[in-house]
N, C-alpha and C positions, 0 to 999 in steps of 0.2 A: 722348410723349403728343401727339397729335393736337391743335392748336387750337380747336377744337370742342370735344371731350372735356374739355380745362383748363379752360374758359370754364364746363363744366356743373357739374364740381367744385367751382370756386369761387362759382358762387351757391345749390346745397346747404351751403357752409360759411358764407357770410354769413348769414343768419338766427340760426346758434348761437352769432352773435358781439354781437347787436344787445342782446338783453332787459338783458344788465350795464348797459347805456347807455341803458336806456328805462324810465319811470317806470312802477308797475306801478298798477293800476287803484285802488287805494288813495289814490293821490298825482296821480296824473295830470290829476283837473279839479280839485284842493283847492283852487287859487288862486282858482277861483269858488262854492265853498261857501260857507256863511252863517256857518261858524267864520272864511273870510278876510275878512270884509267891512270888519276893522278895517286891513286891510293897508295901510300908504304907497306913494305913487307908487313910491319908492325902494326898498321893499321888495320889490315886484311886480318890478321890473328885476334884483334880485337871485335871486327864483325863476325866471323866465325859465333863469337860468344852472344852473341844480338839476337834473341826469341820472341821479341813481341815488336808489333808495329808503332809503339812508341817511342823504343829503346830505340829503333831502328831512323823515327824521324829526327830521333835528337843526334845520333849517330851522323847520319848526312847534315845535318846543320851546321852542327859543329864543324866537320871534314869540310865544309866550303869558307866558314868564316875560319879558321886557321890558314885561309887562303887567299884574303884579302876580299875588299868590294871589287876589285875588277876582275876576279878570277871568274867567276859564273858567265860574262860579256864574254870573254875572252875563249871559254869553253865552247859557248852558244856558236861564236864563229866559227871554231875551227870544225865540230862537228856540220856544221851546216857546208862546209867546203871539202870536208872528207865524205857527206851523203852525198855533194854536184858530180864530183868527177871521179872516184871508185865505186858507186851503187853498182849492181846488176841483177835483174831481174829485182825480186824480192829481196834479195841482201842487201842491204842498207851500209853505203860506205864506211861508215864511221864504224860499225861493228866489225869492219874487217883489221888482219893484220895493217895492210896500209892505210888506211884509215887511222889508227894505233898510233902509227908512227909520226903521220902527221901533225894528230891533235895532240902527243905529248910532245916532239921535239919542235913543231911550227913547222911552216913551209919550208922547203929545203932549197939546197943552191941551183940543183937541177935533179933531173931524174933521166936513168936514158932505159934500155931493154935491151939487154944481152942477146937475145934471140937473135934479132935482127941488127945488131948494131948501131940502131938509128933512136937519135935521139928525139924524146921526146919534150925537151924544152926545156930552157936556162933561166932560172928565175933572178931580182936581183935589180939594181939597181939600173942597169942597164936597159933594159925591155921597154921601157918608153920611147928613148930616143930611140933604138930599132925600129918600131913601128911607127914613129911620129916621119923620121928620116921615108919610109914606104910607103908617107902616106895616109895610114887607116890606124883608128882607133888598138888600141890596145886591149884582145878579150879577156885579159884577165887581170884587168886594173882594179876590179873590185872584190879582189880575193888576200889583197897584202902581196908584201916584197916575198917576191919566190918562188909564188903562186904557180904560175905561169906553167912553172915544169909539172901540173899536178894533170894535164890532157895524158890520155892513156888509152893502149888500146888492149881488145879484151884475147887478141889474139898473143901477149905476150907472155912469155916463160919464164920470166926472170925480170925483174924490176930491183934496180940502185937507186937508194938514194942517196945522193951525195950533198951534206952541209960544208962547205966550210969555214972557215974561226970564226967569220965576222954571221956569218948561220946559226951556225951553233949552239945550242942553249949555253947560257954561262956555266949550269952546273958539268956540263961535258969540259967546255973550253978548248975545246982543240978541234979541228976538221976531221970527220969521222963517214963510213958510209954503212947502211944499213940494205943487206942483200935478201931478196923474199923471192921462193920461190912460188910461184902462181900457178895450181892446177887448177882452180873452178874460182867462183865468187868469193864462196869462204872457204874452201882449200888453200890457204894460204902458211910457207912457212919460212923463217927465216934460217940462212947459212950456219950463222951464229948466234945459236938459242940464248946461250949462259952471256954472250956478252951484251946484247939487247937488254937483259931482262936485268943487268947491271947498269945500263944504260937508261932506263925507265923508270930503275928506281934510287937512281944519281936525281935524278929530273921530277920525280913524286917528291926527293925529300927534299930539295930547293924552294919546289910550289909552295912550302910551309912558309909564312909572314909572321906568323903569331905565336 
């Protein structure tokens, strides 16, 4: 067989050899979806090494039961609450920075906008008897404590959110506020990269039960 000839043969056979060794579109960005957002540093090095859609199913399995039965309910909500009130257009809340911050720290105490100074709502314990004393139902009674401060508007520059202790996730424990700057839907960046992304993964490695 001709040198030529061999050389053609063999890269019509590579391609039929590749897919066993390449994650299929199922798996392939999961480690950036909003179901990984609880991932550890450690855990992320470990999917790095994950080639087959097997590896890859036992990989997310595993990662949700080290997380307990109520972790997956609990995920379902909050993503479902970061799609309501940060979507735009086609980006999908929950894929965003604030989206992000929602679903790993929960609802915050409030959130307001820099831009304009005005705030956009105080979540918390409080927000029933406000609206009950006015009146009218409460619209964000079915979203949990905190909720409330998650209305936003798309003309804003700057979004805080602010937990405080009793907010908090335990793994943080203390009142903390989280600053994003907002240029488009997924333009999204925060103040403070290094301390968020210590923040995220204070809160991934708590999520562990098991």
């Amino acid at each position: 067989m001709r040198p030529l000839h061999r050389l053609f043969v063999l890269l019509l056979l590579v391609p039929a050899a590749l897919p066993a060794d390449r994650l299929s579109t199922k798996y392939r960005s999961w480690d950036k979806s909003p179901e990984a957002y609880f991932l550890t540093s450690e855990e992320r090095a470990q999917w790095k090494r994950v080639q087959a859609d097997a590896d890859a199913e036992k990989f997310v399995a595993d990662y949700l039961a080290r997380r307990g039965p109520d972790f997956p309910a609990m995920l379902k909500e909050r993503i479902a609450v970061a799609d309501k009130y940060f979507s735009s257009g086609k980006i999908k809340g929950s894929e965003t920075l604030r989206g992000k911050v929602v679903i790993v720290f929960g609802p915050p105490t409030s959130i307001d906008q820099t831009a304009s100074k005005g705030t956009l709502g105080s979540g918390g314990v409080g927000d029933e008897a406000k609206y009950a004393s006015a009146g009218v139902p409460n619209p964000y009674s079915n979203v949990g404590a905190g909720a409330s401060g998650l209305a936003h508007s798309e003309k804003t520059e700057q979004f805080n959110f602010d937990y405080d202790k009793r907010q908090a996730p335990a793994a943080i424990g203390k009142a903390f506020r989280v600053e994003i700057l907002i240029r488009s839907g997924s333009g999204q960046q925060p103040l403070d990269p290094q301390g968020l992304e210590e923040k995220f993964e204070a809160v991934a490695k708590a999520s562990i039960t098991r």
